[in-house]
N, C-alpha and C positions, 0 to 999 in steps of 0.2 A: 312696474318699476319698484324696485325695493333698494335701499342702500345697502351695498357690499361689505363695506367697513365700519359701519353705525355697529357699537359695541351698548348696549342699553346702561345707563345709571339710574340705578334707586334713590326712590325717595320718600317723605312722608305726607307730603301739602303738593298740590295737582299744579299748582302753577309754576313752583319751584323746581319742582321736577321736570317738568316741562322744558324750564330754563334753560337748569344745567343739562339738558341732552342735548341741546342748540348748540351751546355753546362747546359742550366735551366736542362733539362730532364737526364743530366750528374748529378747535382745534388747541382749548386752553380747558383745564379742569381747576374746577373752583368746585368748595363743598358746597351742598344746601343749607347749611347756614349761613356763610357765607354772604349768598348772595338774598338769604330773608335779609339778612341786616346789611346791605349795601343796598338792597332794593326799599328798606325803609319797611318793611314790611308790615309791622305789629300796629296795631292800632283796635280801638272799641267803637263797632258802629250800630246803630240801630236804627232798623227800616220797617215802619212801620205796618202793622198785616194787613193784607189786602180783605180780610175777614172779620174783624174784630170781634171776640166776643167764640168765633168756631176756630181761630187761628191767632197764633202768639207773635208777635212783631217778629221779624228776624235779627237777630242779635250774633254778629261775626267780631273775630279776634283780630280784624286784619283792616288792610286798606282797599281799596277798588279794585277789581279784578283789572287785569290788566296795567295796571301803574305800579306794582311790584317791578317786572320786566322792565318796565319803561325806567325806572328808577335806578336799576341794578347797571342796565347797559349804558346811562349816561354815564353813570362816576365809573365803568371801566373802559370807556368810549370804544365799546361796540357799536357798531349801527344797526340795530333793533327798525325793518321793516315790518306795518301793521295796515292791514286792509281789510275792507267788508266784498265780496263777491255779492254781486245783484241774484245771485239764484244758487242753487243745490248741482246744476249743470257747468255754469260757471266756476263754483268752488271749485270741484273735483277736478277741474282742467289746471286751475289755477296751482291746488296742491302737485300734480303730476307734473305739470312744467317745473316749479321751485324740486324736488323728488332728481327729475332728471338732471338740476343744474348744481345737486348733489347734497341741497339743505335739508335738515330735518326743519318739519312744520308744525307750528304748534297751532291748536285748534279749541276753539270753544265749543264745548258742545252741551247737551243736556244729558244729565245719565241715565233716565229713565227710557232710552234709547239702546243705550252700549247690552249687547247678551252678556255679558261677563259679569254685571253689576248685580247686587242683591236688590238694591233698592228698587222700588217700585213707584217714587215719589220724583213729579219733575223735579230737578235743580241744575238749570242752566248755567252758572256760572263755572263749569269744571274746564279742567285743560290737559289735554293729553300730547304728547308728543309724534308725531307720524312720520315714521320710517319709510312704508311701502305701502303700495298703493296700486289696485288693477282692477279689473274691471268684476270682480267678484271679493276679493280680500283687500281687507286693510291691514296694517301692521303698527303696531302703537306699543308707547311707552304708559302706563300708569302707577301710578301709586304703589309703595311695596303692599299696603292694604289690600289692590284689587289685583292684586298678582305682578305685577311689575309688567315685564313684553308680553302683550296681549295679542292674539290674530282673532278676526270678529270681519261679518259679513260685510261689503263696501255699500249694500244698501243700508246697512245699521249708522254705520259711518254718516251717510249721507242725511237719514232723519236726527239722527242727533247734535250735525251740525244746523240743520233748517228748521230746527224746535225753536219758537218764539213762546214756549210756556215756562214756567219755574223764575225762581229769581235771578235777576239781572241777565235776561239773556241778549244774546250777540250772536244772532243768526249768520253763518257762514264768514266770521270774524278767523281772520288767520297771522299767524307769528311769524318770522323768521329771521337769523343775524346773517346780513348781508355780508358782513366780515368784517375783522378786528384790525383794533391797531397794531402795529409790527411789534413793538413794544410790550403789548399785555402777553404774546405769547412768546416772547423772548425773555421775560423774566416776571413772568405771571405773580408771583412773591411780591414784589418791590411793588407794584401794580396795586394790587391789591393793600398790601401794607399802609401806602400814602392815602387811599381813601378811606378808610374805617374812622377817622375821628370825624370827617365833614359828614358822613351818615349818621353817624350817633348824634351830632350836634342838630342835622334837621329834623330827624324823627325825634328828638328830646323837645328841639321848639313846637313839634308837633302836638306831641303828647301834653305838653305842659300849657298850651295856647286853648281860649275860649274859642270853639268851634259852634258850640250853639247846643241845643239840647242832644244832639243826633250821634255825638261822635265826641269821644274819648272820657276822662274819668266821669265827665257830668252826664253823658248818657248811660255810663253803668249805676250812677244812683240815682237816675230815672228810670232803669232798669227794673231797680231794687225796690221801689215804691211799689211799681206794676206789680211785678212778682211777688208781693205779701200779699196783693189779694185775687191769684190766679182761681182759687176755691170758689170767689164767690163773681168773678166777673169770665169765667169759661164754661160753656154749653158741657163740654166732657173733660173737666180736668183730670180725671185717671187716665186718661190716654193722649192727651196733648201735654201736659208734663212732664212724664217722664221722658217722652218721644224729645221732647227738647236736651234734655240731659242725654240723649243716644245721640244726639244729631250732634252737639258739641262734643264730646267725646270721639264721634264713630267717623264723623261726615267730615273734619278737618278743620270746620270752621270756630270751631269751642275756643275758649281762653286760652284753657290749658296745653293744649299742642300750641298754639303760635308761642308762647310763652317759654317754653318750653325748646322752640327754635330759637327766638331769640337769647334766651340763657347759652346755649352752646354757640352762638356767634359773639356772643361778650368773653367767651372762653376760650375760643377760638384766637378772637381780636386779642385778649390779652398774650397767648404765645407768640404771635407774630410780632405785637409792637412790644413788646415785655414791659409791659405794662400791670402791677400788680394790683392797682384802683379799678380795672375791670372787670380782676378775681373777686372784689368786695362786691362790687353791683350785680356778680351774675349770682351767687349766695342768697344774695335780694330778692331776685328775680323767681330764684328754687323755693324761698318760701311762699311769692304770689304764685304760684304755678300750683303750689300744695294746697292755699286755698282754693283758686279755681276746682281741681279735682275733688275740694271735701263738697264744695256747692253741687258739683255734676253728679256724685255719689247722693245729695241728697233728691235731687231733683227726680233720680231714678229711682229713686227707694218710695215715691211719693206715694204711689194708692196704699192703703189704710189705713192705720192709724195714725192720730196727730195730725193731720195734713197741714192744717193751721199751721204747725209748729215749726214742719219743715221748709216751710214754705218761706216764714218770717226769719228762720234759722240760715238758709240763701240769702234774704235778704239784707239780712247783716254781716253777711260774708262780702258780699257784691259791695258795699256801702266799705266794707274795711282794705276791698283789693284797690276802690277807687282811690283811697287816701294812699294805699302803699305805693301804688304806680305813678301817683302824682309826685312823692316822693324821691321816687326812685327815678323818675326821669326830667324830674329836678335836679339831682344831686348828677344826672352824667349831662346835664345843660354846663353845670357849672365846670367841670370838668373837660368839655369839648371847648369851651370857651377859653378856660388855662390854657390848653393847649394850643388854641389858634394863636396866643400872642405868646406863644415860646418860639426862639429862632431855629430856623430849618438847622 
């Protein structure tokens, strides 16, 4: 079963992409920015290594796998159906019945599975989008990074969805929009328009809210602590830090790319609501984004000399994005808030 009319949309971050082929082939086009910052997307988390000492906490630019989607489809009030299959026999029945009844599926899977991938390292939280599906191929949406429409064996498929290894996995975990309101695809514009400031106002409470040491500016300057003495608390720091600085960079989950999304949805949001205080905050945002990249350039530069220095030189980057972002989504708290008590 493959879908006839499924036309693929690129993307740059695995969930978002994901999204919008749901919902394009659903039947309304929304950009991937968009729907990062209607899904609330950005955020700083930090999960501790299951190795300490041979492996570095995992540290992502975003929120929980799967609560992007879940976040994006309530403020457009799609209905976002999500379910786990009790087995690898189960799924594949599950994705071909949704297939035939004409939905594109999105799927969790591990990429150290997919043949198309370089990587060689589990990381279970990715998401691809599934067009087709038979009893030897599959047919997938990913990343413009790993080629955008992908065809890959349906037993690849099938280990990649049943991988219980890598972070956060969701063994046989699957997506798909039941279908939209009449309204979002009758003038998808207006739609979208009225929700951008109640987005920006919860990810601003978000951002700006004590979460605990784990998540948002207080885990990245507990980040930055860690990270000045990766030299002397990591078994091989010439190969587990720079591999960090590739993994943020390459893997999607770095600063810099959510960051980076989120600026083109604040620019985005600014033409649509014309709005010119969203042109100042995404400017803001262009310059934490150039930090994040000066930190990931350093991280990668790390084996030889100075180590110390670049190390501590990250460190005070990480320490100066936490103050900017707190800022910075302070100042669109107070601004989402203006706006809630202006009259329709």
């Amino acid at each position: 079963m493959r879908l006839a009319t499924f036309q693929p949309q690129l993307g740059v971050h695995c969930e978002t992409t994901t999204l919008r082929n749901m919902l394009h082939h659903a039947g309304v086009d929304i950009s991937e920015a968009m729907l990062f910052g209607l899904g609330q997307g950005i955020d700083f988390q930090y999960w501790d290594a299951p190795d300490p000492g041979r492996l570095t906490p995992m540290l992502t630019g975003r929120i929980e796998p799967a609560q992007l989607s879940r976040n994006a489809c309530s403020a457009l009030g799609a209905e976002l159906r999500e379910a786990r299959a009790p087995d690898a026999e189960s799924a594949s029945a599950a994705a071909a019945e949704l297939l035939e009844a004409g939905h594109v599926v999105g799927v969790s899977v591990d990429i150290y599975h997919l043949d198309y991938f370089k990587s060689r390292s589990h990381f279970a939280s990715h998401y691809i989008a599934l067009y087709g599906l038979d009893d030897t191929l599959a047919h997938v949406v990913d990343t413009e990074q790993q080629g955008g429409a992908q065809t890959l064996p349906a037993e690849s498929l099938r280990r990649a969805r049943a991988s219980d290894e890598g972070f956060m996995p969701s063994p046989h975990l699957y997506l798909y929009v039941e279908r939209l309101p009449a309204r979002l695809t009758a003038d998808t514009d207006a739609v979208v328009r009225e929700r951008i400031w109640n987005a920006v106002r919860l990810t601003a409470e978000r951002m700006t809210g004590d979460r605990g040491p784990r998540f948002g500016p207080r885990a990245m300057r507990r980040a930055a602590t860690e990270i000045a003495g990766w030299n002397d608390t990591l078994a091989s720091p010439d190969e587990t830090v720079p591999g960090v600085g590739r993994f943020w960079r390459f893997a999607g989950t770095g600063g810099a790319n959510f960051r980076k999304l989120y600026r083109e949805f604040l620019l985005e949001a600014r033409q649509r609501c014309g709005d010119g205080e969203l042109g100042a905050f995404a400017d803001d945002l262009g310059d934490v984004q150039r930090r994040w990249d000066e930190a990931i350039e350093l991280l990668m530069a790390y084996p030889g000399a100075d180590r110390r220095e670049r190390l501590a030189a990250v460190a005070a980057r990480l320490n100066a994005i936490a103050d900017a972002e707190q800022a910075l989504f302070e100042g669109l708290l107070a601004s989402a808030e203006k706006r809630a008590g202006e009259p329709a």
